[in-house]
Structure formats: structure tokens, C-alpha cells
C-alpha positions in Angstrom: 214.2 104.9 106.8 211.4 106.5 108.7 209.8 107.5 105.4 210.1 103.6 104.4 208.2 102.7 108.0 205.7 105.1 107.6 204.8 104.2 103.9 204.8 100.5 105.0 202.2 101.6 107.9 200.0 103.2 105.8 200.1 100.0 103.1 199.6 97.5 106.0 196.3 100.1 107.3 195.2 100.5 103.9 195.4 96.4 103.4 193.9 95.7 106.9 191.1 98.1 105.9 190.4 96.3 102.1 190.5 93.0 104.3 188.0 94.1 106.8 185.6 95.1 104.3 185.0 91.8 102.5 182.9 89.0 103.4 182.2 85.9 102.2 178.2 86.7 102.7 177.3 88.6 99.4 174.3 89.9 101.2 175.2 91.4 103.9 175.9 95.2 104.1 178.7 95.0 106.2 179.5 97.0 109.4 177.3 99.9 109.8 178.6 102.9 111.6 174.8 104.6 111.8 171.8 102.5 111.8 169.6 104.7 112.3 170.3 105.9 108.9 168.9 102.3 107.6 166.5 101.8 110.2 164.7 104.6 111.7 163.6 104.4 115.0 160.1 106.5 113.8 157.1 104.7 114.0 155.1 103.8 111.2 151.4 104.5 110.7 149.9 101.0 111.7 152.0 100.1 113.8 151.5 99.9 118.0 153.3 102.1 119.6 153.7 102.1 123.7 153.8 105.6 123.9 150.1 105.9 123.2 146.9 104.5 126.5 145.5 102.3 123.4 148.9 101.3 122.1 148.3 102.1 118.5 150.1 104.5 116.5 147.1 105.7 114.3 145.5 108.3 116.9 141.5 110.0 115.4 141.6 113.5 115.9 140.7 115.7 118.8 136.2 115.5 118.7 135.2 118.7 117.5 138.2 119.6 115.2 138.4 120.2 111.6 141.4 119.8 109.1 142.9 123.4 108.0 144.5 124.3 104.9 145.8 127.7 103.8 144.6 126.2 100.4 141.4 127.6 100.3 140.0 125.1 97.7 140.8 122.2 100.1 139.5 124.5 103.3 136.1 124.4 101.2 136.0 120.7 100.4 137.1 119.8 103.9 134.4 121.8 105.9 131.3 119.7 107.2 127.8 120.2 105.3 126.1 122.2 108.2 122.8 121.0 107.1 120.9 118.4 107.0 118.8 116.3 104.2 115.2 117.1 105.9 112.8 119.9 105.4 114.2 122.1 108.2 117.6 121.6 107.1 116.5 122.4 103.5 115.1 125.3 104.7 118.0 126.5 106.7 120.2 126.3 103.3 117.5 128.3 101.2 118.0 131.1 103.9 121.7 131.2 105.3 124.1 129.5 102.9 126.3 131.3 100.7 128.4 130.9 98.3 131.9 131.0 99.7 133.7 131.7 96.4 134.4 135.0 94.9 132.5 136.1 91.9 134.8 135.8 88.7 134.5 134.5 85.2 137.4 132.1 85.8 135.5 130.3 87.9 131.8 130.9 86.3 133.6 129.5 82.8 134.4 126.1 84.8 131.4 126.0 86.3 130.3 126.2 83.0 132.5 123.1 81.7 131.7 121.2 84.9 127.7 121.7 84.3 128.1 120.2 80.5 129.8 117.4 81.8 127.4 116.3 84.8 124.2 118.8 84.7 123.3 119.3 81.0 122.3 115.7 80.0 119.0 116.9 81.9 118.9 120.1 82.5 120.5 121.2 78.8 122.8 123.5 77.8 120.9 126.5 78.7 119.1 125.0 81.5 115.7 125.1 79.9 115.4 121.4 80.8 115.5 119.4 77.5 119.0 118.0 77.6 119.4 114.1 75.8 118.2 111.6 78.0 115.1 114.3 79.1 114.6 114.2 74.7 114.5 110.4 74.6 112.0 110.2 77.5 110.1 112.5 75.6 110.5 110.7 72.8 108.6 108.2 74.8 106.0 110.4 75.6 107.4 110.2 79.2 107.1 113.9 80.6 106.8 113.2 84.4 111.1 113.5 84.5 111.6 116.6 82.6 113.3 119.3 84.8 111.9 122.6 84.6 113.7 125.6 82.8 116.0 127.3 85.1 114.5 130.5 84.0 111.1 129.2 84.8 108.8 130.9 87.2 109.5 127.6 89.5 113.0 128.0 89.5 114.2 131.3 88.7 114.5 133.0 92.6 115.8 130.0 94.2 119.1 130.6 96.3 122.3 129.4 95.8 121.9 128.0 99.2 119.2 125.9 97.3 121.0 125.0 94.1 123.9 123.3 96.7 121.8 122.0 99.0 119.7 120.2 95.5 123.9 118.9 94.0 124.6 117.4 98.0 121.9 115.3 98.6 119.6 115.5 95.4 115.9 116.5 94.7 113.3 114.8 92.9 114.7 112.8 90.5 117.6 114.1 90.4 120.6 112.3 92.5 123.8 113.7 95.2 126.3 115.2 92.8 128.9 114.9 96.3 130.6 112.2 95.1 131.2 113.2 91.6 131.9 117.1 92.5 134.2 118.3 95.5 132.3 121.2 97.3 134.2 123.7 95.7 133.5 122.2 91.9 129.7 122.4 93.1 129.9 126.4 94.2 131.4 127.1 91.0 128.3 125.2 89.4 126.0 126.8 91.6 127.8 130.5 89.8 126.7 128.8 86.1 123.1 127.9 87.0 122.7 131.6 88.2 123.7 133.1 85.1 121.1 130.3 84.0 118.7 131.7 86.1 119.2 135.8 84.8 118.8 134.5 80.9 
């Protein structure tokens, strides 16, 4: 008999249960035991948030800092250009800036692939200046835009400091190659033109 009550018990739970879960609205999700699960009490970026003097939840960092990755391609594109597009700052390039990468023919070979893309309509594929566009303005007897030879007395001892300083804010005729080229594509150009340079 008591195995009888108890089976009845757990048929009358198990019914009150499958009841309880059912409603009429299609839509809704029911009784939720955690709704934090569904709606997270995080803010999102964009929104205000109180906890903050100006209220918003989007904060600019601390003046002064600078993003740092362990990824040392990204620690390279994310660093400020120290120097500026004037004479002194030109200057200051030619004489302090290295190249931060290490010397390797991985990277000189994509340097390489990256200078055929952007540099050698120009500048040509062995940088002696007479790439496609400079043969049609020749074509046109127009000689005033030709680039000189990278091997060239004018060109052959300038520093890589130089040849970046030239691909992040131009020279001449030639335009800023910083928003085609992350900083680190450029310093792997800079290797190419140098093995340029020795030929």
C-alpha cells in the first residue's frame, strides 16, 4: 500500500511539474531559475554606466600610455612615429632610427613581395627607377618624375631611418605608404631596398 501512495505521489509531482511548465504564451521562456545567465548584469561598451565621474562606460586611456602586446608585430605597428614630417624631424630619422626587426631572409623575401606590389611601379624591380608608370611618362618625354636608381650616387648611403621616414609621410612625388603598409610591412621593405642599395 505504501508503495501504491508513494508511486501515486511521484505521478501527481511529475503531473504538477508538466502542468507548471506550459503556458498558453508561446513566447515566453517560462520561469527562469538564473537570470543572470540570460541577462548579464555586465555593461556594454556604449552604454552609461554610474560607476564612472562622466557616466559613460567607454573610458580613453591613461595620457601617456601605450597599448602592449607580447606579439611583437602588433608592439611595432602600435608604437607612435617619434618623428615628425619637418626638416628636423627628417633629420632626427636619418640619424637615430633603426630598424627594429631582425635581419633574416624570411622577412627580406616579403619585403621583397610587398615592394612589387606597392614600390616597383616606380621605382622597378631592381630599384633603378624605371618601373611602368615612370616608362609611360617617359614615353611622354616627361622625365621630371622618374625616381633615381637606388644604387645611385643620390641614394645609395641613405639610412634605413630615411627609407621609413620617406614610406610614412612621403618625399617628392612620392606619397605616405602608412595607410597601405603597417609599420612592420614597411621595416621589412626598408630590408629589400637595402639589398637594393648594395647591387
Amino acid at each position: 500500500m505504501k508503495k501504491i501512495n508513494r508511486n501515486i505521489v511521484i505521478g501527481l509531482a511529475a503531473m504538477s511539474l508538466l502542468l507548471t511548465s506550459c503556458y498558453k504564451d508561446k513566447n515566453s521562456p517560462g520561469f527562469e531559475f538564473m537570470p543572470d545567465m540570460y541577462r548579464s548584469p555586465a555593461y556594454r561598451p556604449g552604454e552609461s554606466n554610474p560607476n564612472f565621474a562622466n557616466g559613460l562606460n567607454n573610458q580613453n586611456p591613461v595620457e601617456g600610455t601605450i597599448a602592449h602586446s607580447f606579439d611583437r608585430e602588433q608592439m611595432i605597428n602600435s608604437l607612435p612615429y617619434a618623428y615628425a614630417n619637418t626638416p628636423q624631424g627628417r633629420d632626427s630619422a636619418i640619424a637615430f632610427l633603426k630598424n627594429p626587426l631582425e635581419k633574416s631572409d624570411v622577412a627580406t623575401l616579403e619585403g621583397k613581395r610587398l615592394y612589387n606590389v606597392y614600390c616597383a611601379v616606380c621605382h622597378g624591380a631592381d630599384g633603378k627607377g624605371d618601373g611602368s608608370v615612370v616608362a609611360v611618362l617617359i614615353a611622354k618625354e616627361n622625365y621630371g618624375l622618374q625616381p633615381p636608381a637606388f644604387n645611385s650616387d643620390r641614394l645609395k648611403d641613405i639610412t634605413e631611418g630615411q627609407i621609413f621616414h620617406a614610406t610614412q609621410y612621403g618625399k617628392g612625388n612620392m606619397g605616405s605608404y602608412s595607410s597601405q603598409l603597417t609599420a612592420y610591412e614597411r621595416w621589412q621593405v626598408v630590408m629589400y631596398v637595402q639589398e637594393l642599395q648594395r647591387k
